[in-house]
N, C-alpha and C positions, 0 to 999 in steps of 0.2 A: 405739717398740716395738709400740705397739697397732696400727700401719699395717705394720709387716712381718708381725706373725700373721696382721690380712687378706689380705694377700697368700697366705700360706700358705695358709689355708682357701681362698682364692679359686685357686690352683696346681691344676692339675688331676693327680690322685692315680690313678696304676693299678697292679694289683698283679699280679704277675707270680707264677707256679709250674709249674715245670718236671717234666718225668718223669726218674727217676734213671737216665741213661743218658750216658754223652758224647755220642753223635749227638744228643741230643735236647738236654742239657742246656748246653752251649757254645754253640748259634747262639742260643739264648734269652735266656741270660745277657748276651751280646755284643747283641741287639736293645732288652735291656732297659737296657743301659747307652749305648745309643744315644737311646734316650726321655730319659734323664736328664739326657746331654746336649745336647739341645733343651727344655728348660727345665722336664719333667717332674719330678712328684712322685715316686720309685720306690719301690715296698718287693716284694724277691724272697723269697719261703715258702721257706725248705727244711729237710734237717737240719742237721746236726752237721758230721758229714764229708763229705757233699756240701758244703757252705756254705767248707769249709779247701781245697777246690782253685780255688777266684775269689775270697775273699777280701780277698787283693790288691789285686788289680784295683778291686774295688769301693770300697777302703779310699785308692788313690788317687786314684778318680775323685771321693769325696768332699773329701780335699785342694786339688782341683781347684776345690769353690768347688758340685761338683754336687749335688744332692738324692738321694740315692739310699742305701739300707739294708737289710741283711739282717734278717728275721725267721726265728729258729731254732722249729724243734719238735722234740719227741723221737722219733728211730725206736726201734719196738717191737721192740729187738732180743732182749731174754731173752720177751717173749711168744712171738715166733716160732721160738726155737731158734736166736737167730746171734750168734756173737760181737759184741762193741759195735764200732761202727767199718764191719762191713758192712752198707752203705746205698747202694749202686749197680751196678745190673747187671753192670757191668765186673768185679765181686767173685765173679761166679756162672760158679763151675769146673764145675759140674756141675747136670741138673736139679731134684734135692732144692733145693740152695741159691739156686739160681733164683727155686723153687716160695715160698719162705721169704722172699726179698727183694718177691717179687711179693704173699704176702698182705702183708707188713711196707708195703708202698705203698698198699694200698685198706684197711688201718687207718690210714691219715692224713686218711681222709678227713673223721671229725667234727671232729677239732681245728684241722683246713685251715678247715672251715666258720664253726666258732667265731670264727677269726681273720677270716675274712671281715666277721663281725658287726663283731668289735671295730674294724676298721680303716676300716667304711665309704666302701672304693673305689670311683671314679669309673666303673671298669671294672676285669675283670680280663679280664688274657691267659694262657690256659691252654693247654697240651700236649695234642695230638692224643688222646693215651693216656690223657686225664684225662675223661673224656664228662658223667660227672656232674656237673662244672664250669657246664653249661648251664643245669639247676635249681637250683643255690646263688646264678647270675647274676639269674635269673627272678626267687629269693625277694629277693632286693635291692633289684629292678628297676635293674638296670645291664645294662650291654652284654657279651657273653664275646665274647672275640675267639678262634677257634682258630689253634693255632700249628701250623702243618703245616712239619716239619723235614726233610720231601723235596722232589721236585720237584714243577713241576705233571703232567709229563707220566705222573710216578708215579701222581697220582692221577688224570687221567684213564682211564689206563689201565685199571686196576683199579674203576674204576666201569662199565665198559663191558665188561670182562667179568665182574662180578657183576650186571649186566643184561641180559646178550643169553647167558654162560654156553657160549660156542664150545669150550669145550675140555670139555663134554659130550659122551660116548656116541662117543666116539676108537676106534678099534681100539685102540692104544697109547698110555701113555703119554710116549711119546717121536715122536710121531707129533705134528708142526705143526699151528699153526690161527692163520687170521687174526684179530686184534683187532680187531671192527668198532668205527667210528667214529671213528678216526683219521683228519687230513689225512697222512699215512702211512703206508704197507705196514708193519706189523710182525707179525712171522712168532715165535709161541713154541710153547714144549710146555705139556704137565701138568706135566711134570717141576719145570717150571722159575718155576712159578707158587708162593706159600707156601702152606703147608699148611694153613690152614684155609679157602681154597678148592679148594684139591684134594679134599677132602673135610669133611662137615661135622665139626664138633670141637666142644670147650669151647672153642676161640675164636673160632670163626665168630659165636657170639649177639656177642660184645666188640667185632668190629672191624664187626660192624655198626653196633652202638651209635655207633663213634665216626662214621663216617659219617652217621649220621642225628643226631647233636648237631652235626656242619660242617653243616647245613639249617640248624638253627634258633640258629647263631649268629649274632651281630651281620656278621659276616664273617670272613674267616683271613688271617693274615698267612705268607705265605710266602719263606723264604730261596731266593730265586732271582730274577732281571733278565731284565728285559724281550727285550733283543737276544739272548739265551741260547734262549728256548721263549715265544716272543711266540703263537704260533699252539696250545699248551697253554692258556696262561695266559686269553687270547681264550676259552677250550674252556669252562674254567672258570666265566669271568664269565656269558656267554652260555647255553649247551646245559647245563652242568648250574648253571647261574642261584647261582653262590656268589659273594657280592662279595669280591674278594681286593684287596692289594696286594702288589706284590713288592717288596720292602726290600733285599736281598741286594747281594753277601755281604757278609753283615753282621761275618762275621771280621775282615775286612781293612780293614772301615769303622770297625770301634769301635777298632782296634790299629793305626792308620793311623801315628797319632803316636806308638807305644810301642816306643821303642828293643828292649826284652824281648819283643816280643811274640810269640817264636818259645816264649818257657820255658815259659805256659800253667804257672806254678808250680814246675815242676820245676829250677828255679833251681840246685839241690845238686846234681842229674844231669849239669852240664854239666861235670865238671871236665874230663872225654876231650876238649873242642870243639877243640881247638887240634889234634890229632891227624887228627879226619875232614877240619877245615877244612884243614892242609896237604896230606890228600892229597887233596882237590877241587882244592885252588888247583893242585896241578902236572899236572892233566891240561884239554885243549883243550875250547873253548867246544862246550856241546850233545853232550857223549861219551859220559856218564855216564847209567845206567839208575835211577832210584830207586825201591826194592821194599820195599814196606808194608803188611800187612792188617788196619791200623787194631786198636781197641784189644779187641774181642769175640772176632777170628777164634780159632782153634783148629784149628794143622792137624797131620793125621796126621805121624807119624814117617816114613812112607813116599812124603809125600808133599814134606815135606822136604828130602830124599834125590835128586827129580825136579827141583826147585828147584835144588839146589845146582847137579846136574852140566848140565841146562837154562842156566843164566846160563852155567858155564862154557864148558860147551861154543859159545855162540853168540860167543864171541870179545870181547864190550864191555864196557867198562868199567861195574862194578855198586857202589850201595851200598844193605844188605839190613840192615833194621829186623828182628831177630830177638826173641822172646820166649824166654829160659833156663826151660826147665821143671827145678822142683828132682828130680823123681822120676824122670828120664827119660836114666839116667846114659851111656846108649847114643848117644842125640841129638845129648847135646850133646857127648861127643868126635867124633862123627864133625864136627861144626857146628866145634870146635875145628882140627881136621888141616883141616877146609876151608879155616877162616881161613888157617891159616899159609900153605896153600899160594897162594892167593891174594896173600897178603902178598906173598908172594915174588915170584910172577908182577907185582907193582903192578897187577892187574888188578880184584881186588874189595874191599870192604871190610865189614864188619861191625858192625853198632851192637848193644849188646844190650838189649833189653829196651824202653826209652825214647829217640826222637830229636826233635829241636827242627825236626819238619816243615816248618813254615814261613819257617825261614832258611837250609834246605837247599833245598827248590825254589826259593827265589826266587837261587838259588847258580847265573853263569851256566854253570858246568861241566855242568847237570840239563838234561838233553834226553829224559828222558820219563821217566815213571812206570810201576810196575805196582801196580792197586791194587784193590781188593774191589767198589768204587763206591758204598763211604757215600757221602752227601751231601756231608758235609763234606770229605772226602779229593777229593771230587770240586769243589766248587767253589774248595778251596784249587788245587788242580792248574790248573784253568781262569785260574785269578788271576795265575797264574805261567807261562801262557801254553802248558801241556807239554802235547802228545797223549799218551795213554794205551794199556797194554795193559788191558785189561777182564778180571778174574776175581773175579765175583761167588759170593757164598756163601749168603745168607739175606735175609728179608724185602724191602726194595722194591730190594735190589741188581741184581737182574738186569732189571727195570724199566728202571733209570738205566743199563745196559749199552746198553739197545737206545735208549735218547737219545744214547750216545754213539759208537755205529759206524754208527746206519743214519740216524740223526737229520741230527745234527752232524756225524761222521764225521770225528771226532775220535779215534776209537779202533778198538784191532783186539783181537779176539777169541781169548782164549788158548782157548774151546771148555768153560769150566765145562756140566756139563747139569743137576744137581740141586739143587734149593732145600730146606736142611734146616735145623730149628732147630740152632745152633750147637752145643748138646752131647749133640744126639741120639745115642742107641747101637743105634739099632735096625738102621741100615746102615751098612757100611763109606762113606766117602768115595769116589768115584768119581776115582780117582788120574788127575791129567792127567798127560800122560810127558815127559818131559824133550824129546823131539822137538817133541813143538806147542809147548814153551814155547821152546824157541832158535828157533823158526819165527817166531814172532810177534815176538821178540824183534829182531831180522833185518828184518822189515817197518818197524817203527819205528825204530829208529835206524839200520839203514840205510842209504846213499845213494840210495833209486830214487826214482822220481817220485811213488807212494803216500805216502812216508815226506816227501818236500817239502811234498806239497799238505796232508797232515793236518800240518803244522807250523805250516803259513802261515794255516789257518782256525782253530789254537788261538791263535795269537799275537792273530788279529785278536779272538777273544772275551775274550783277558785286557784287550788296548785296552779292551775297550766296559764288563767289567768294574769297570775303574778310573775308565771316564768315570761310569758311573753313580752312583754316594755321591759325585761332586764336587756342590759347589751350582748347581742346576739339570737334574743330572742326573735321571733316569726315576726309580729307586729313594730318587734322594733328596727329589726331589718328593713320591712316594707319603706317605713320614714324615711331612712335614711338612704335609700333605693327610687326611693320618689323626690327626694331632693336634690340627688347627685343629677336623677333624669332631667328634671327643671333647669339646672344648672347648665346642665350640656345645650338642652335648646337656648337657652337663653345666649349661648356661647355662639351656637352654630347662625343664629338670626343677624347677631354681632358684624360677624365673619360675612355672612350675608350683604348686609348694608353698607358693610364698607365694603368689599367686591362691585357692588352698582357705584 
């Protein structure tokens, strides 16, 4: 007994805590259940009802024989005005309750701290979003490692124009300017940049902050692979001097062996499966268009309506992850007469609300996606081999747009122009029209030689994908390269304290 608790004390122990977001908070979860499965200590901070959608997971992985545990805390939900239960951005219909789930997040931060004290980790790995993370690591003296949940080439990007500042003193908004310091041409607007570098704001001082804690952390870990943005990631290490590893995709590596791993929890949602699944299985290999905007978007009624007759009109076979709004009693009849007609035609299909992403792309009827350009929808896509239509909506989305059409060129561009916080009211949405969407639609699935060649360079990146988290692979080296390093400080700090 006395030799297993040394072992334990001697087990190198990191604590993990994520920002309450899906984007943010599933490639985390999946990295830190990656740690655990190489032989790591784990314990994940969060609340209540964030903590009940991984659960699971985590509850298996310790079945499994792994180290790994959740530590709850309470969100302040009656201090800030929110029902009990909302505790993740994904909850925030409008921006009062946004404003409300975001103070409810930087009140976690003494009890985060406290628990830091109690737990005395090796390291902690913290979310981009979290900056103060870097002085709770200092006062410990441990390492913070930042978790950057985009790409790299996101954040080069965006360092490089919060330094050099080209979309300065424009005639228009809408008027191009080159991204200096790229190994690539990339050509954006103001439009199309977030808004707190479009102008200054109350987030401009924040998402500085986070930038200048990725300085003075130990280094950042990022969901993203080598053969994907080698010449980013190179940008990274070197020109702006941040030592990373890239780990990625870490979905696909932590759920590699999980029969479910399309349910992500949703387990009761799947009762319809047998329905989408027969009508996948009777149409021909690469036909089908899969349309998704991940789990924040919010889109107009009107633009809906562009959507629906857009897919129709372009003649291919379509299935569209819709979200049922209860208030919006217009919507969704017309969303209704779409279905049936479609039904009839056997042309499109319809999910509502919730789909099992990842056992639908990897479905081989799925020959391309339309999708926002989260990170995630994005490297799941790539995994599964599919080129992409591009229509981005907010934050580093339109970023990962221009990795994917001028980059990779991997994707074609439905023509999004405006970068706005998701429940902004200040502007209408900029309606794209059912014409550019059958257009693009058209180029991708397809038969011309565009639609072959961006087929054949997605295929070859889901290969390299899958090769990397094999043993040996690029990403799975990094892990294990990053662990043995933790391990050694944790040794040398050791050596340290007992020398004083």
């Amino acid at each position: 007994m006395e030799s297993q608790s040394l072992q334990f004390h001697n087990q190198l122990h990191v604590v993990f805590l994520s920002y309450p977001s899906p984007g943010h908070m599933n490639p985390m979860i999946d990295t830190a259940r990656l740690f655990a499965m190489h032989g790591v200590n784990v314990t994940i901070i969060t609340t209540h009802a964030n903590a009940s959608t991984f659960q699971k997971a985590i509850d298996s992985d310790t079945s499994l024989g792994y180290s790994i545990k959740t530590q709850l805390i309470q969100f302040p939900s009656a201090q800030v005005g929110l029902p009990d239960g909302v505790e993740n951005m994904k909850d925030g219909t409008s921006t009062e309750i946004i404003g409300k789930i975001g103070l409810g997040i930087s009140m976690l931060q003494d009890p985060t701290e406290a628990l830091f004290q109690d737990l005395q980790p090796d390291c902690i790995v913290t979310d981009m979003m979290l900056p103060w993370t870097v002085e709770a690591a200092a006062k410990l003296g441990i390492p913070r490692i930042h978790y950057n949940s985009s790409s790299y080439f996101s954040n080069c990007a965006e360092h490089f124009i919060m330094k050099y500042r080209p979309n300065d003193n424009l005639v228009s908004d809408t008027q191009k300017f080159t991204i200096p310091g790229l190994p690539h041409t990339i050509e954006m607007t103001p439009l199309q940049l977030p808004f707190w570098i479009r102008s200054q704001s109350f987030a401009t001082a924040y998402f500085e902050a986070i930038y200048e804690s990725q300085k003075r952390s130990y280094g950042t870990l990022c969901n993203s692979f080598h053969e994907l943005e080698s010449d980013y990631e190179n940008i990274c290490n070197t020109t702006l001097g941040i030592k990373s590893w890239s780990v990625g995709p870490v979905s696909s590596w932590a759920n590699k062996d999980d029969e479910n791993k399309g349910n992500r929890g949703h387990i009761e949602e799947l009762g319809k499966e047998a329905d989408w699944l027969n009508w996948l299985n009777s149409k021909q290999n690469e036909s089908v268009l899969y349309v998704s905007f991940g789990s924040l978007t919010r889109l107009d009624n009107a633009q809906i309506v562009e959507i629906a007759h857009g897919l129709e009109n372009s003649g291919h076979n379509f299935i569209w992850v819709v979200r049922k709004k209860e208030s919006d009693e217009s919507e969704n009849n017309f969303l209704q007469d779409f279905e049936e007609r479609m039904k009839e035609r056997k042309k499109g299909y319809i999910i509502w609300n919730w789909a099992p992403q990842l056992l639908i792309l990897d479905h081989p009827a799925i020959g391309g996606i339309v999708t926002h350009c989260g990170w995630n929808s994005t490297l799941e896509s790539l995994n599964a081999g599919l080129p992409m239509i591009t229509w981005p909506r907010f934050g580093d989305q339109f970023y990962n747009e221009k990795l994917l059409v001028d980059v990779l060129k991997i994707g074609v561009s439905v023509g999004a122009k405006e970068n706005k916080m998701r429940t902004s009211t200040e502007s209408k949405d900029v309606v794209v029209k059912r014409e550019e969407i059958a257009k693009a639609v058209e180029i991708l699935m397809g038969s011309g030689q565009e639609s072959k060649e961006m087929r054949m360079r997605a295929k070859k990146l889901g290969e390299a994908a899958k090769r990397t988290i094999e043993e040996g692979g690029d990403s799975y080296n990094n892990l294990i390269q990053l662990i043995d390093e933790l391990k050694s400080l944790k040794k040398s700090k050791a050596l340290g304290e007992k020398a004083d």
